[in-house]
C-alpha positions in Angstrom: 169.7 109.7 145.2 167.2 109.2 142.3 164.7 107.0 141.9 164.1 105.1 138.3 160.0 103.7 137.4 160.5 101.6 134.3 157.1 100.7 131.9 154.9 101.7 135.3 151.4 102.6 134.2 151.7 106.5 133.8 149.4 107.6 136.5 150.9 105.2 139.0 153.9 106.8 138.1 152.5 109.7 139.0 151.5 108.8 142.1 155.0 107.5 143.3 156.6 110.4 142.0 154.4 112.6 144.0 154.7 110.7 147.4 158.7 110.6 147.4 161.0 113.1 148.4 163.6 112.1 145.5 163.6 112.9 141.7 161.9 110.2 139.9 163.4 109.5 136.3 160.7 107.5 134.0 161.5 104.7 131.0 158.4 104.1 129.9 156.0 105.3 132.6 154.4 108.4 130.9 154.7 112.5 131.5 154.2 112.6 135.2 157.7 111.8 136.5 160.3 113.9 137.1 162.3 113.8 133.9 162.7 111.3 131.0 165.4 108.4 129.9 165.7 106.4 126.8 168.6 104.4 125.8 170.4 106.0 123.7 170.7 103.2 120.6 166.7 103.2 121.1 167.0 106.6 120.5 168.9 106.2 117.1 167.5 103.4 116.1 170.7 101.1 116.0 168.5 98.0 117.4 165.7 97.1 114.5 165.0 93.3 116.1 162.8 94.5 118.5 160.7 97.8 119.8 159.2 97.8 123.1 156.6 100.3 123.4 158.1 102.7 125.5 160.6 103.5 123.0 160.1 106.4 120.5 163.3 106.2 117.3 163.8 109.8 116.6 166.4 108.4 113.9 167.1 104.9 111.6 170.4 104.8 111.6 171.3 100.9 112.3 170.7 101.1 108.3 172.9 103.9 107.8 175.8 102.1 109.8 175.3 99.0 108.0 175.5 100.7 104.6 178.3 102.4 106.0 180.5 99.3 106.9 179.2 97.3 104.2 181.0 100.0 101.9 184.1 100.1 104.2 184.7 96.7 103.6 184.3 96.6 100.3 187.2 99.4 99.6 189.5 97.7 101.3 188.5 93.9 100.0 188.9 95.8 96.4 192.1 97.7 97.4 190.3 101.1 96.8 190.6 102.3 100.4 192.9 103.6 101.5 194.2 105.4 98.7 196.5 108.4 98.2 194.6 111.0 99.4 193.7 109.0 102.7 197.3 107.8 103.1 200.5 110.2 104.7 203.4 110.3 101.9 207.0 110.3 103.3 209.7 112.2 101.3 211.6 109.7 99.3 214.5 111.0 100.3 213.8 110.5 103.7 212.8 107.2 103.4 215.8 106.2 101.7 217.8 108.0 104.7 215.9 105.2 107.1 215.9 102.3 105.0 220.2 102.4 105.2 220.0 102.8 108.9 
């Protein structure tokens, strides 16, 4: 069993984590429990709405992603993706071996 203290005032924390017999995983509740959780999209920084305190981005990367599928989309809407060398060629002779069956 674990316990879990989410945005507990830190030395509170502390004070739970010290009277229980079980590991104590903080969110938000400062250095005294006994080991740390953060989502991980808080983590990346996929979710740029909103920041509660407790979180600490140690990346940006919901602006990466966005560039990312932005540019996606726009290969494929222009017909530039996929191309030849992102495609599997089939032998023509092959092919015309299945097209009579």
């Amino acid at each position: 069993m674990i316990g879990s203290l989410e945005c507990v005032p830190d030395r509170l924390a502390e004070l739970v984590t010290k009277e229980v017999s079980i590991p104590v995983v903080g969110m938000g509740s400062g250095p005294y429990t006994d080991g740390q959780a953060l989502n991980i999209y808080d983590i990346l920084g996929l979710f740029d709405r909103f920041t509660p305190r407790l979180v600490k981005k140690y990346a940006n990367l919901s602006e990466d992603i966005l560039r990312a599928l932005k540019q996606f989309k726009e290969a494929v809407d222009l017909g530039k993706f996929p191309d030849p060398d992102h495609s599997y060629p089939i032998n023509e002779e092959v092919l015309n071996q299945l097209k009579k069956k």
